[in-house]
Legacy VTK file of the C-alpha trace (Angstrom):
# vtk DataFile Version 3.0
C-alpha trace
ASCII
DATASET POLYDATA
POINTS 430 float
70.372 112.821 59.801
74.017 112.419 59.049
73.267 112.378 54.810
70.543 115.290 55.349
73.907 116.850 57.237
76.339 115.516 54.559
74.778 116.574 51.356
74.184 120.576 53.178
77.884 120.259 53.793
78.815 119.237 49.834
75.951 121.245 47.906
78.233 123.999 46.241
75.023 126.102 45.562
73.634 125.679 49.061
74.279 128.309 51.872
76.176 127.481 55.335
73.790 128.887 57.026
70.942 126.118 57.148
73.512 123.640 58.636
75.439 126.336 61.005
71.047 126.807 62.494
70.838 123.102 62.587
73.978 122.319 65.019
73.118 125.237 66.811
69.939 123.310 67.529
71.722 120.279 68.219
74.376 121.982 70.939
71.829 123.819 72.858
69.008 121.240 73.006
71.958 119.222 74.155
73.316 121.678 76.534
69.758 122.183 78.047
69.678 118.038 78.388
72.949 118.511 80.470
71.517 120.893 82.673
67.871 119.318 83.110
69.992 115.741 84.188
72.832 117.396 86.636
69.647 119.625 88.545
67.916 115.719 88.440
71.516 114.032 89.471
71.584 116.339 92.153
67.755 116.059 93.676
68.587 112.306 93.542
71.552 112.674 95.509
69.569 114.583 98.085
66.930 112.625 98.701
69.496 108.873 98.534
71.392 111.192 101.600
68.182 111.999 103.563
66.558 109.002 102.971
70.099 107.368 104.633
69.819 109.554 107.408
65.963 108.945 108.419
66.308 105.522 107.907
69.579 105.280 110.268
67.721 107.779 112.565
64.322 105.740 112.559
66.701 101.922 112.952
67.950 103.409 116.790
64.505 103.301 117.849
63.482 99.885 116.834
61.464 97.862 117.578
59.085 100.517 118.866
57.306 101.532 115.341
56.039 104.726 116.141
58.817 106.087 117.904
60.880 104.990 114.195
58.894 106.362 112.027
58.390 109.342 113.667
62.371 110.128 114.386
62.300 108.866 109.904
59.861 111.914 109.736
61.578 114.233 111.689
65.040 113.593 110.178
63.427 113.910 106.292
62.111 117.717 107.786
65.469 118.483 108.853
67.230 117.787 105.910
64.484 118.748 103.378
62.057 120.961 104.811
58.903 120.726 103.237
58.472 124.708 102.774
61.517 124.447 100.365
60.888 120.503 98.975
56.951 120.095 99.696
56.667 116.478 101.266
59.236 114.519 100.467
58.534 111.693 102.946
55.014 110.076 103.486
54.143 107.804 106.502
53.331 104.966 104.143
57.141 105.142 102.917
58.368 104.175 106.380
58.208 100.654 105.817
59.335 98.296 108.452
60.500 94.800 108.413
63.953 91.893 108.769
66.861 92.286 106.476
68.147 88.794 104.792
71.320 88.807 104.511
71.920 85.739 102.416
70.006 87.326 100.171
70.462 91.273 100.911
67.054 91.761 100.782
64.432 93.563 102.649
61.481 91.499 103.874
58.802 93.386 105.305
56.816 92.585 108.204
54.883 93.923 111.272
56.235 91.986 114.170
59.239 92.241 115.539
60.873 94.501 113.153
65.057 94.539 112.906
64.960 97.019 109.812
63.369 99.817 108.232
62.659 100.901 104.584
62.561 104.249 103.862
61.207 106.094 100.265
61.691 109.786 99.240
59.911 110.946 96.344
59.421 114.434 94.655
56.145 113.985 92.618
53.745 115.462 90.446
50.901 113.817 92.467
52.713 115.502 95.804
53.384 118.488 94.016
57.211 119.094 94.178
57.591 117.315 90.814
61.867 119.176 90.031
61.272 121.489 87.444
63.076 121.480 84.287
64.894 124.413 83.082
65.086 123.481 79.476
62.929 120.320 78.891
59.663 122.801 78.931
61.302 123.388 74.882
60.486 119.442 74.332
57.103 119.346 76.974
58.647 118.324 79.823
58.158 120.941 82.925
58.548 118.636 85.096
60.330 115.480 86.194
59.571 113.211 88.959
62.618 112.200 91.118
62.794 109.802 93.902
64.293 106.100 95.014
62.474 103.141 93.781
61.812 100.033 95.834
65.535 98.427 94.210
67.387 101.821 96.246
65.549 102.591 99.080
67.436 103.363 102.545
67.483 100.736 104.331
68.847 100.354 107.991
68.920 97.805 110.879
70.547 96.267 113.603
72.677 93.142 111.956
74.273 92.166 115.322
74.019 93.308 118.976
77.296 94.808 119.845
78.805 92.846 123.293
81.667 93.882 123.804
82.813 97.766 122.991
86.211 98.633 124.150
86.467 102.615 124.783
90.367 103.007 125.125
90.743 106.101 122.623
94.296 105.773 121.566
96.714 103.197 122.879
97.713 99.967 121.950
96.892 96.488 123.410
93.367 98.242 124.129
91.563 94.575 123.413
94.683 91.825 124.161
94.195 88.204 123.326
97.083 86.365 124.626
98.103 82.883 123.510
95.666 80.380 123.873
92.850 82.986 124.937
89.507 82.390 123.053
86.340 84.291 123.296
82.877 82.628 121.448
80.447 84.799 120.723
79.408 84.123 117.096
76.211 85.773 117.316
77.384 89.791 118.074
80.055 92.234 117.292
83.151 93.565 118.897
84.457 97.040 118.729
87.989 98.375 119.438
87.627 102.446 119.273
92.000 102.521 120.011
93.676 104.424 116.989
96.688 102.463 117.906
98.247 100.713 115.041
98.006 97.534 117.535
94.676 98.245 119.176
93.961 94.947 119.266
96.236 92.307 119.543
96.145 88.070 119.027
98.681 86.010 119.997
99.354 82.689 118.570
96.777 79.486 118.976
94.185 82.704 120.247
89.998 82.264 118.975
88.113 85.184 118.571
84.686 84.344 116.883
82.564 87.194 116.804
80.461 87.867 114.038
82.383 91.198 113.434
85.417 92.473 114.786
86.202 96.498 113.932
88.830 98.740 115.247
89.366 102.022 114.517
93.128 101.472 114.457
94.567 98.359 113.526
95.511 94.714 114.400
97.963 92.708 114.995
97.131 89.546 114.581
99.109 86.723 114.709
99.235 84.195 112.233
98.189 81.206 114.047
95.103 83.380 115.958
91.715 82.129 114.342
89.136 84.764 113.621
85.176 83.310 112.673
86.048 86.717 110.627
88.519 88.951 109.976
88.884 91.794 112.114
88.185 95.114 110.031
90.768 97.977 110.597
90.001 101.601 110.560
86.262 101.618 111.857
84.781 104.834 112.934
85.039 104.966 117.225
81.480 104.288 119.168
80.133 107.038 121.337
79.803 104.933 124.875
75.821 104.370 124.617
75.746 104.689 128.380
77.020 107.473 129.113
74.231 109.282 130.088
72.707 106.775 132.215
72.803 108.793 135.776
74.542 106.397 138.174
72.711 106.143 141.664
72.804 108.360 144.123
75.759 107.435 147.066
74.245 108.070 150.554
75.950 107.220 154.174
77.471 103.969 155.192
75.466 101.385 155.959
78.237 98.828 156.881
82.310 99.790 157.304
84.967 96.953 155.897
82.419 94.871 155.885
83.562 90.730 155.665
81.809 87.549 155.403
83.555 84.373 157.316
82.104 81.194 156.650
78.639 79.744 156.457
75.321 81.209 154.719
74.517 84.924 154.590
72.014 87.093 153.062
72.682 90.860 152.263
70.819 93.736 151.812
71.320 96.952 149.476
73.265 99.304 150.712
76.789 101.440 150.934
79.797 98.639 151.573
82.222 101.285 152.794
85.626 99.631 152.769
84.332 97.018 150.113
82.799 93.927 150.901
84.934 90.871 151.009
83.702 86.922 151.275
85.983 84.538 152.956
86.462 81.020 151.551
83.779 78.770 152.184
80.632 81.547 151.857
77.606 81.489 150.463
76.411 84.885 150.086
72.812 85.996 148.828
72.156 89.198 147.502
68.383 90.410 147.662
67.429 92.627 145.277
68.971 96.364 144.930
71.868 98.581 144.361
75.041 97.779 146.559
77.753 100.126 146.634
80.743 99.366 147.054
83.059 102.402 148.173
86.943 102.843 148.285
87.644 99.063 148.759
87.342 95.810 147.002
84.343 93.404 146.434
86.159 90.480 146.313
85.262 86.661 146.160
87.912 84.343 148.204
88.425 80.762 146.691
85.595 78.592 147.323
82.597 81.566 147.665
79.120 81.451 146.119
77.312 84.780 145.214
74.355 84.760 143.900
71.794 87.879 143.259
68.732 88.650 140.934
67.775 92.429 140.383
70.959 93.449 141.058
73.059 96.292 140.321
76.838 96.350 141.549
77.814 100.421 142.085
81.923 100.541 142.150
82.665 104.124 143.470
85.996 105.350 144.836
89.751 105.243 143.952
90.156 101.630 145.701
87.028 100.239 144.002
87.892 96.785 141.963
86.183 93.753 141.449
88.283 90.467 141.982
87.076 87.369 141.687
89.091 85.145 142.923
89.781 81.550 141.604
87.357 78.640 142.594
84.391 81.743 143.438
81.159 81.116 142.190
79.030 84.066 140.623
75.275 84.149 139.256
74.323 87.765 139.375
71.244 89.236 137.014
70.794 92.749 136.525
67.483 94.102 136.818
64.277 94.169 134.721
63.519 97.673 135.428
64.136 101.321 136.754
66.996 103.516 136.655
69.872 100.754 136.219
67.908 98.392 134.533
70.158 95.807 132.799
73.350 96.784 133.970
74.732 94.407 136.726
78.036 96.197 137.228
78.920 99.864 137.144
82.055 101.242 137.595
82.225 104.943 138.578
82.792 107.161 136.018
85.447 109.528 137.773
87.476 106.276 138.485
91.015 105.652 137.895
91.718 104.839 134.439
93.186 101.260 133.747
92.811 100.045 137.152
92.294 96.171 136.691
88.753 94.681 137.528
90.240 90.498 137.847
87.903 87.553 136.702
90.513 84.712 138.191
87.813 81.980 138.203
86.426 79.257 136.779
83.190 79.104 138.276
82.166 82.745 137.192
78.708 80.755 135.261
76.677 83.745 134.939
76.719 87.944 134.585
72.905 88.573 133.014
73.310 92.451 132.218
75.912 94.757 130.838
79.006 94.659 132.466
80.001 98.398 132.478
83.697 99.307 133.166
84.204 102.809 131.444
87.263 103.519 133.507
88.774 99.696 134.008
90.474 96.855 132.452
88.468 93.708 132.725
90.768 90.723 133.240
89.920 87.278 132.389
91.968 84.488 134.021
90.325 81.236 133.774
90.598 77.836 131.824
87.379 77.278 131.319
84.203 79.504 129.613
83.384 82.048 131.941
79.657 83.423 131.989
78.517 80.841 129.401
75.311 80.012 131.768
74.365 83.981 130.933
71.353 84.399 128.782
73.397 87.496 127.245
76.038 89.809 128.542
77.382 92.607 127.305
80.751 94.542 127.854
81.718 98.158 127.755
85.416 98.386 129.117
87.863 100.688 129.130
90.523 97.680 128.193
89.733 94.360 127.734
92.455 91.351 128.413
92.623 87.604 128.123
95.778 86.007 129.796
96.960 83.297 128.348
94.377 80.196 128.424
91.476 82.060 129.775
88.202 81.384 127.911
84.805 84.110 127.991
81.583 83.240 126.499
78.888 86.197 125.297
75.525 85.094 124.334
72.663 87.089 122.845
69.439 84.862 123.956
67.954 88.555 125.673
64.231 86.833 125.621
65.167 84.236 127.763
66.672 86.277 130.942
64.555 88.693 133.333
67.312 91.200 132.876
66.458 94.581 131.006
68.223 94.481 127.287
70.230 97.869 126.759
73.016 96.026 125.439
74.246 98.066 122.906
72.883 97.553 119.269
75.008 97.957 115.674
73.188 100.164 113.426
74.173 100.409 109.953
72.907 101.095 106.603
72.250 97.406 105.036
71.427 99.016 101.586
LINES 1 431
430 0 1 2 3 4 5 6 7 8 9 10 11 12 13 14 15 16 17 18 19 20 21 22 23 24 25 26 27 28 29 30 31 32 33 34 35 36 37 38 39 40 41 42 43 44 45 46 47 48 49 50 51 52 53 54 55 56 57 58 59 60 61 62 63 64 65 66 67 68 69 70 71 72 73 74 75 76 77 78 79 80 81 82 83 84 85 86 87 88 89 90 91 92 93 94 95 96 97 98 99 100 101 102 103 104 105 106 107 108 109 110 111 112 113 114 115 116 117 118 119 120 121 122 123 124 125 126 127 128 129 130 131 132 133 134 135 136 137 138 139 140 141 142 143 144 145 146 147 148 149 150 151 152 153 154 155 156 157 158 159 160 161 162 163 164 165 166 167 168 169 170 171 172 173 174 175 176 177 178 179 180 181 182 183 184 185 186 187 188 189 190 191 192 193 194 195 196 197 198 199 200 201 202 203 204 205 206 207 208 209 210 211 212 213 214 215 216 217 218 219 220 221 222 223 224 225 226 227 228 229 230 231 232 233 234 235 236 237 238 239 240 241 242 243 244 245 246 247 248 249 250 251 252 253 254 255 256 257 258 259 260 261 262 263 264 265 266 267 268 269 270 271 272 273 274 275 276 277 278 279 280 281 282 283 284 285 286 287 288 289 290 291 292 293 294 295 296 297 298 299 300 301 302 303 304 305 306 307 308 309 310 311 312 313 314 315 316 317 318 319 320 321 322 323 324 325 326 327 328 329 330 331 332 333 334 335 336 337 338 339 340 341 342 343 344 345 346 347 348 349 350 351 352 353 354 355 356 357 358 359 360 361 362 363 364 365 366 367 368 369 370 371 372 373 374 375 376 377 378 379 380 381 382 383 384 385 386 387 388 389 390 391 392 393 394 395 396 397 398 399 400 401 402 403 404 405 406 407 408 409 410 411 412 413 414 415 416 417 418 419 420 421 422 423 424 425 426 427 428 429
């Protein structure tokens, strides 16, 4: 082509002309080209962001399958109706399956899914094939557009999230002071402070989660040792229980109600006053919702308290938890109804910051979500605190470790009775 274009350009006796036709040709057929790939570019574009969001939508509902793909459906409508795109998601392109992360790969499989695979297309065979503009001049009206296996949206729970701090804006929001150590390699923290020192370490600290984010920043101190690095400038999480109804408050069933000595079983009920256990008391709780209004439920040294099916209801400005040293506590939430899974629920018109105190040692076991949305949970102990749990989670206005204390958060959820509505991390994984 460039000597056909050459010798037109150096013939004396030849005419302009021919040549001036032939990169007219040239510009426009490459012009139309242009045009035919940016209208492709941008149908590819369109689907990759659908596909994301029905794949993130359908992930929330897993493991239940039909519930996914039918949210993975509904979210493709949304975004690309089918009277403007035709069908641009098929059931069969719901695909569901594990992610590998060692080798970021999705595996599928029907039981137990932890991810899901989802394919837009815009086909002839389906009959929204994009038209070309141009390409009809070279016998192309159509072109088929749509992400192959290699790019499909895929989305998943990676790690349960355990502990969720909800403080919005100020600093110190998750505090590790020196010595403190929390183990819980197999779930994620998050921070949602904007603070510049939303969450702080202090030197000789241990935080080993498998992800730490914050949607401010950290200050971490050189000596703290992360399993990994906390990640600054994470977008906030929505508190996923915060439209769980919290149960209904009737009359008092027992006023400033104490327990001195000896072996005692309790009932459900409205602890008006609070409900406190003297030293040396082993207390029972059958199963139920206890309230505990405008006073403390607190543990003297030397207490046992022990529950199953049980939900703890703070409610009132003098509502706190304290736990004090040398108390014993095996509490698990309960398997179903209204405030299934969480073992401790703090009012959500509650004074913000007030301090709920974990001052012992013998603290073993918390099966459930612990759910502070107003409070500061404080751990003071020298030894690991709810390791005996099967799983707990946190949700907590402020969390803080004084110096020495030691909390444990597992993630075994088949092996307690407890409901699981621990929070879940859901993320695009490709």
């Amino acid at each position: 082509m460039v000597s056909h274009l050459a010798r037109l350009w150096h013939c004396r006796e030849g005419s302009v002309a021919p040549l001036a036709a032939l990169l007219v040709t040239v510009a426009a057929g490459s012009a139309a080209l242009s045009i035919d790939l940016g209208i492709v570019y941008f149908e590819k574009a369109e689907l990759q962001t659908t596909a994301d969001a029905a794949s993130l939508a359908a992930a929330t509902y897993l493991p239940d399958q039909a519930a996914a793909k039918k949210a993975a459906l509904l979210y493709a409508e949304k975004n690309m109706p089918a009277a403007e795109h035709g069908m641009v998601l098929a059931e069969e392109d719901v695909v569901f399956g594990v992610w590998d992360a060692a080798t970021r790969s999705f595996i599928p499989q029907t039981g137990a899914p932890m991810a899901v695979s989802v394919i837009l297309r815009k086909t002839v065979e389906r009959g929204n094939a994009v038209p070309t503009v141009f390409g009809k001049l070279l016998g192309y009206d159509t072109i088929e557009v749509g992400s192959s296996s290699k790019s499909a949206a895929v989305a998943g729970g990676v790690n349960p999230l355990c502990v969720l701090v909800l403080d919005p804006a100020d600093s110190n929001a998750m505090d590790v002071r020196s010595n403190g150590r929390i183990t819980a390699q197999g779930c994620a923290a998050w921070v949602n402070s904007t603070d510049e020192k939303a969450l702080v370490t202090a030197a000789n600290s241990e935080i080993h989660f498998s992800q730490t984010c914050v949607a401010g920043e950290h200050d971490v101190d050189r000596n703290a040792i992360y399993l990994m690095p906390p990640k600054a400038h994470c977008r906030p999480k929505q508190d996923p229980l915060r439209t769980i109804a919290p149960p209904t408050v009737g009359a008092c069933s027992h006023n400033n109600m104490v327990v001195n000595k000896g072996d005692k079983v309790l009932d459900p009920g409205v602890y008006c006053g609070g409900l406190k256990l003297k030293p040396d008391t082993t207390a029972h709780l059958n199963p139920g919702t206890y309230v505990i209004k405008d006073g403390l439920f607190e543990l003297s040294s030397n207490t046992v308290l022990t529950g199953k099916d049980v939900t703890i209801y703070l409610v009132g400005d003098k509502s706190r938890i304290w736990f004090r040293s040398n108390s014993e506590v095996e509490l698990v939430a309960p398997a179903s109804g209204p405030l299934a899974g969480i073992a401790i629920f703090e009012d959500r018109a509650a004074p913000l910051f007030r301090d709920h105190e974990f001052s012992s040692n013998g603290i073993k076991k918390i099966e459930g979500v612990i759910y502070l949305p107003r409070g500061t949970l404080q751990i003071d102990s020298n030894v690991e605190v709810l390791a005996d749990s099967a799983f707990t989670s946190l949700i907590a206005q402020r969390l803080q470790l004084e110096s020495n204390a030691r909390i444990t958060f597992n993630t075994d959820y088949d092996a307690s009775t407890a409901a699981n509505v621990s929070p879940r991390l859901i993320s695009l994984l490709r």
